[in-house]
N, C-alpha and C positions, 0 to 999 in steps of 0.2 A: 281437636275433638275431645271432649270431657266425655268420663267415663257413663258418668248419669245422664247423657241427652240421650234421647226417645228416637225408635225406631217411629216410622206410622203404624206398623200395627199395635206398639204398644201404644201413643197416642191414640189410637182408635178405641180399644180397649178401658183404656182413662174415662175418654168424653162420653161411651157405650153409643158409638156411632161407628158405620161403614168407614173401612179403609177408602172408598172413596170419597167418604165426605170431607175426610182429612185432606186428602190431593185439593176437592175441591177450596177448602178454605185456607191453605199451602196458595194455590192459585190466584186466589182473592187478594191475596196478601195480608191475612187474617192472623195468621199461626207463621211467624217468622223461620223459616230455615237455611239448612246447608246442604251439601251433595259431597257426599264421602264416598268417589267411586261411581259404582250405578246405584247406592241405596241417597234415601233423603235421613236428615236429622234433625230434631226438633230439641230446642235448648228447654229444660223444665222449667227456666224462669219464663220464657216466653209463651210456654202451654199456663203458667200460673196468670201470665198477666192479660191473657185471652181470655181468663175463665171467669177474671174478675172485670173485665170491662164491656162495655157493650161492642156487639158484634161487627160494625157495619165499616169500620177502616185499619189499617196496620195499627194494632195498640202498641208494639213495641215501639214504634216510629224507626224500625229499622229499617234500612236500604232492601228492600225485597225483588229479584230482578221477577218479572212480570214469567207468569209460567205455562204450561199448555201442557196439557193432559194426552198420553199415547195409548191407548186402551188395546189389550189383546195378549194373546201368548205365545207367540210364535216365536225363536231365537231373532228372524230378522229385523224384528222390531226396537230391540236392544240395539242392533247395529246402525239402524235407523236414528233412532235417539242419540247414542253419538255421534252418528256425522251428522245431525242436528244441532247436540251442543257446541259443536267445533265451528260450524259454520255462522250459525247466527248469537253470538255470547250474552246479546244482550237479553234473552230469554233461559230459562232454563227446563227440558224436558223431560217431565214426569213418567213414568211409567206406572199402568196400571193393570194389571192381570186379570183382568176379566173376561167371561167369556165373547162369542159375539153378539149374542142376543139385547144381553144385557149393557152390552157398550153402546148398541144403539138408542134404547130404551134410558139411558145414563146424558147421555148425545140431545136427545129429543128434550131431557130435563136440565140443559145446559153445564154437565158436569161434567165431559167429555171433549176434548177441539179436535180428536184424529182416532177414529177408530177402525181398526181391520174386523172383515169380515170374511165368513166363508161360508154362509147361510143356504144350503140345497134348498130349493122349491118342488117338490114333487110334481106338482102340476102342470110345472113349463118344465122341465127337467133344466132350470137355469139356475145360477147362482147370484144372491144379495140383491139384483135390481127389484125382485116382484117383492120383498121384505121391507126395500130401504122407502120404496116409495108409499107404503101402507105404514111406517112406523114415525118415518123424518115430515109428516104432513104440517104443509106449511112452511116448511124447513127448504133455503136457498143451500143446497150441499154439491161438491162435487164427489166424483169415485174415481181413481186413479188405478187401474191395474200393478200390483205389486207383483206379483208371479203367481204360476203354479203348482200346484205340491200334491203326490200320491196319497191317496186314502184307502184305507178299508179294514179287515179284519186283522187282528191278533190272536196267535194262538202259539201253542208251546213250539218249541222248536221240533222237526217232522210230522206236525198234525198230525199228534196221536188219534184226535176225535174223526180225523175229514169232515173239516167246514171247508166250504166250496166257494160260499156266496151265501146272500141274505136268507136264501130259503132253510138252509142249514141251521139256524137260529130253532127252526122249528123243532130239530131236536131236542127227544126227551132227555134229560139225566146231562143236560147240559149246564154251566156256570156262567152268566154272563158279569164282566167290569164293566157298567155304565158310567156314563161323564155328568155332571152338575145337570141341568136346567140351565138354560141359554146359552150352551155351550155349543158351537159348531159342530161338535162329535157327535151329542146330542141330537139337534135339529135332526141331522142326517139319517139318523138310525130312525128314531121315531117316523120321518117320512118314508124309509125305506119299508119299516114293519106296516106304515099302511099302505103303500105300495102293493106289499106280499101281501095284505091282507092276512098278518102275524097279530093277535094278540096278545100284545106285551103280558099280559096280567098270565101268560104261561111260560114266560120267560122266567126261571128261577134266576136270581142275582139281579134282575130290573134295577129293584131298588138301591143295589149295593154301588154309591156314587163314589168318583175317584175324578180329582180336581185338576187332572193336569194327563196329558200322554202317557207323563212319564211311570204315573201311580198305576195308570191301566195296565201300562207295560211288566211293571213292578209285582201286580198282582196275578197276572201270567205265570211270571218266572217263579214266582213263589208256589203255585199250584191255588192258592185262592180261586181262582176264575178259570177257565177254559177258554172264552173268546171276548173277544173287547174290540172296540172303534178307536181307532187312532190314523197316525200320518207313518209315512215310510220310515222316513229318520230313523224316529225314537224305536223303531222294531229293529233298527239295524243297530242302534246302542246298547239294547239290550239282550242281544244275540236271540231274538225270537222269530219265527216266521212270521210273513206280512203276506197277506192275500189280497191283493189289490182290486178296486169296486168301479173306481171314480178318480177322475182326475179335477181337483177342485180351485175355483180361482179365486186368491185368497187377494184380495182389493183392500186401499186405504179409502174411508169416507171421510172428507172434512167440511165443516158447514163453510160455504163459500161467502164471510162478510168481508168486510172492507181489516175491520180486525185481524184476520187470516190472511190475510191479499199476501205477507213477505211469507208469511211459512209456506204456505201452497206455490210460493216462487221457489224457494228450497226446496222444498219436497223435490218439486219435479228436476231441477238441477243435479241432485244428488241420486236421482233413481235413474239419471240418464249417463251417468258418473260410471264408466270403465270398473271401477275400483269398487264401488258398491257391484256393480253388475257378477262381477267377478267372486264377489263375498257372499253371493246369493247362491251362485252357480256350486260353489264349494259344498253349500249346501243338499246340492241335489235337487234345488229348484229349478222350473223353468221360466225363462225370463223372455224370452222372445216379446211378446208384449208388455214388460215393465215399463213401468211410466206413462204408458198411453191411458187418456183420457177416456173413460169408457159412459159414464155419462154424468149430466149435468140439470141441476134444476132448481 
């Protein structure tokens, strides 16, 4: 590894394009690279010789093994992706942090081959199918039950405020840590507050976004915020209280082509796999349905 090769964000940064467009053109085999670990690398003379050639095949003519994109933020996604790259070598799997909204909407625009979601629908009280089939239209996908994981409130450690539940939001002189736009933490809240019949717009801190669990969590313990949306876990890393809402099922979508047929043979191999099962459980997921087919179209 040379000291000057490019993270993707800073290659993102260079081109003044999305980190995902980088994965996607990493994918393409447009922008030659390596895997140092779980990050990618980009060599500067191969970002130079992309920028000077036209776009449409490997300009470096280097050996590029063919790549696939894993969209989402959950730790077991990482774990996923290496018993990915261990099992099938001939590819190599990208990880990309995005929320879930946006990975389907990324999915729908072909920049995307594996995305988790965890998208609440207020109206069915279900999770991702009444989402995937208004956004994937047109789109041959399957969904694979990955597990389930705790959701709900954050608040400092012994709820100084008593928040209870959603309605508690309605508290005056209260701080809320909101998550990005197409975030699952997101979705959830927002359909919760039309649920309650809350308007956000009296929620002080609405706007105040935080890109990950970990930041909502972060901003808790700092006194920043008073109550925030996240998952069990990261409240128990962060020695904070977690008020639990919702039990939420967080699924793999993959578009089902002929291109996908070996990975969606992996996937399922490897979510029915002892060892992954076990890696999950560690977690505090629940797995009872991992790997099962949940639907198909």
């Amino acid at each position: 590894m040379n000291a000057d090769d490019l993270t993707t964000d800073e290659v993102a940064k260079l081109l003044k394009v999305s980190k995902l467009t980088v994965y996607d053109l990493i994918k393409k085999g447009e922008i030659a690279s390596y895997r140092v670990g779980r990050q990618i690398r980009v060599e500067r003379d191969a970002l130079q010789v992309y920028k000077g050639q036209p776009h449409t095949t490997n300009p470096s003519n280097k050996q590029v093994p063919a790549s696939a994109i894993i969209s989402g933020q959950d730790n077991s996604l990482d774990i996923l992706a290496k018993h990915l790259n261990h099992s099938l070598p001939s590819k190599q799997f990208l990880r990309s942090y995005m929320g879930s909204l946006d990975g389907l909407i990324a999915m729908y625009q072909g920049e995307a081959d594996i995305v988790s979601t965890h998208l609440f629908d207020g109206d069915t009280g279900k999770y991702n199918i009444p989402y995937l089939r208004k956004i994937l239209v047109n789109k041959s996908f399957i969904v694979i039950h990955l597990m389930k994981r705790k959701a709900g409130l954050y608040v400092a450690k012994d709820n100084p405020i008593n928040i209870t539940n959603w309605d508690s939001l309605k508290k005056p002189n209260i701080t809320l840590a909101n998550r990005e736009t197409g975030a699952g933490a997101r979705v959830l809240l927002d359909e919760q507050l039309r649920l309650h019949s809350i308007d956000k717009h009296m929620i002080n801190g609405y706007n105040n976004v935080y890109t990950s669990h970990i930041d909502v969590a972060s901003a808790i313990v700092s006194g920043k915020s008073d109550v925030g949306v996240g998952i069990e876990q990261v409240a128990k890393l962060a020695n904070i209280d977690f008020i639990e809402q919702i039990e939420e099922n967080y699924d793999l979508v993959i578009l089902n082509t002929p291109e996908n047929k070996e990975i969606i043979e992996h996937i399922m191999t490897i979510l029915h796999d002892n060892t992954f099962i076990q890696m999950l459980q560690s977690l505090h997921y629940g797995t009872n349905h991992t790997g099962e087919v949940i639907y198909k179209q």
